[in-house]
N, C-alpha and C positions, 0 to 999 in steps of 0.2 A: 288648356282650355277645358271648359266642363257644360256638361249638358245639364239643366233643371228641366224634368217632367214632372207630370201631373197624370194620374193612373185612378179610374173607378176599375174596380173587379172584384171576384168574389175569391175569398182565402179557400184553395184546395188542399192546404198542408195544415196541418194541426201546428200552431204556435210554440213554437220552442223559446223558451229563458233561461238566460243563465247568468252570473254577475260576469261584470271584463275585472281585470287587474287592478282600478281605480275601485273598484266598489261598488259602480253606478250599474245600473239594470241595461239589459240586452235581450230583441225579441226578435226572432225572423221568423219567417215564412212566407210561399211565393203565394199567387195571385194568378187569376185566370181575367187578361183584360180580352175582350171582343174588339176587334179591329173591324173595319169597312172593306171589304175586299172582293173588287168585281168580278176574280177569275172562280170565286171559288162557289161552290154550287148553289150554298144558300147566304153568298154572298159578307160572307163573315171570316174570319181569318181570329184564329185563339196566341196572342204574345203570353206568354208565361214567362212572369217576370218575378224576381227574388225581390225581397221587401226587409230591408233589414232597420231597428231604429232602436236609439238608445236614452236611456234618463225618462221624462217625461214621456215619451212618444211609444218609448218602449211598451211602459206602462198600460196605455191609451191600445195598444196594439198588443199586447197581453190578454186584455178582456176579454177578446172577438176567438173566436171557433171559427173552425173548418164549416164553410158554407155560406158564412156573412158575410153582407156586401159592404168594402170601404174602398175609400178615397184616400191617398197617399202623395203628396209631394216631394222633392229633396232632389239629390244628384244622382244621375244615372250612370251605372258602369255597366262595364263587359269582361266578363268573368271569365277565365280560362282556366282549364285541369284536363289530363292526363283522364278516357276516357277505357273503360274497362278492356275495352278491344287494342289499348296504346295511342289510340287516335288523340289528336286536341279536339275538346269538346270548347265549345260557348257558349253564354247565355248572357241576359240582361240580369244587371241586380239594382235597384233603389236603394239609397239608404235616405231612411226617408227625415223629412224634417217638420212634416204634418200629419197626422193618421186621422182622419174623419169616419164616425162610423155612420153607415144606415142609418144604424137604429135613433140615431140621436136628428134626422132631417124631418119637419115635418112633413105630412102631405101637403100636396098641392103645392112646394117648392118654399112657404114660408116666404115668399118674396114681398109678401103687402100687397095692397093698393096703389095703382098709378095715378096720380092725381088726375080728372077730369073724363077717363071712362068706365072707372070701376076697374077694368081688368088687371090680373096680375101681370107681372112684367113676364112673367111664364104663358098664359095666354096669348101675349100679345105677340111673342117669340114665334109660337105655334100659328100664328098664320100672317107672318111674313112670308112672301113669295121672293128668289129672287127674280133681278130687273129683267127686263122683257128680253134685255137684248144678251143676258147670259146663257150661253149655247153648256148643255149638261152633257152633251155629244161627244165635246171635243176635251173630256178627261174630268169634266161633273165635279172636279175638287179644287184643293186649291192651288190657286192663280199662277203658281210661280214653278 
């Protein structure tokens, strides 16, 4: 079984390359993604998650420095090693099969025109309310 996520955050590791054994290019570095999280003071919670992607993606995720903000796709794992104290340590790693960067998104979301009110589809997003009778009370996420 395998998990596909989807990750914006900003790279806190300086990008490492190096070629694999075929030839093809390889780039990692983790990620600092911001979570929604209601215990915590100012209500955010930080996943740091490993970003690894190879060939084109690699490339694409090459370019970007410590501090840039991207978008990452591909399969999610959980990574285990022997932690300096003996302990099993774990973490998340992506290896990703998309790399989006910031820099390349316009303002204002680039989404167009909706036909018939003018507003962008990002507008229109921004002021949906949910329905009357969704209680935010009883766990405010989702449904299930």
């Amino acid at each position: 079984m395998t998990a596909q996520m989807a990750a914006h955050g900003r790279i806190v590791a300086d990008v490492q390359t190096k070629p694999t054994s075929s030839g093809s290019n390889m780039a990692f570095t983790r990620i600092a993604v911001a979570l929604p999280c209601r215990a915590a003071e100012n209500a955010e919670s930080t996943m740091w998650l490993g970003v690894t992607a190879f060939g084109k993606q690699a490339e694409a995720l090459a370019r970007h420095q410590k501090g840039d903000l991207i978008c990452v796709s591909g399969l999610l794992q959980v990574n285990q090693w022997t932690g300096p104290d003996g302990g099993i340590q774990s973490g998340y790693a992506l290896v990703a099969d998309s790399v989006i960067s910031a820099k390349t998104v316009k303002p204002g979301g680039g989404a167009g025109k909706h036909a018939g009110n003018g507003q962008s589809r990002r507008q229109q997003a921004h002021q949906q309310h949910p329905p009357e009778d969704y209680d935010q009370s009883q766990g405010g996420g989702i449904p299930f």
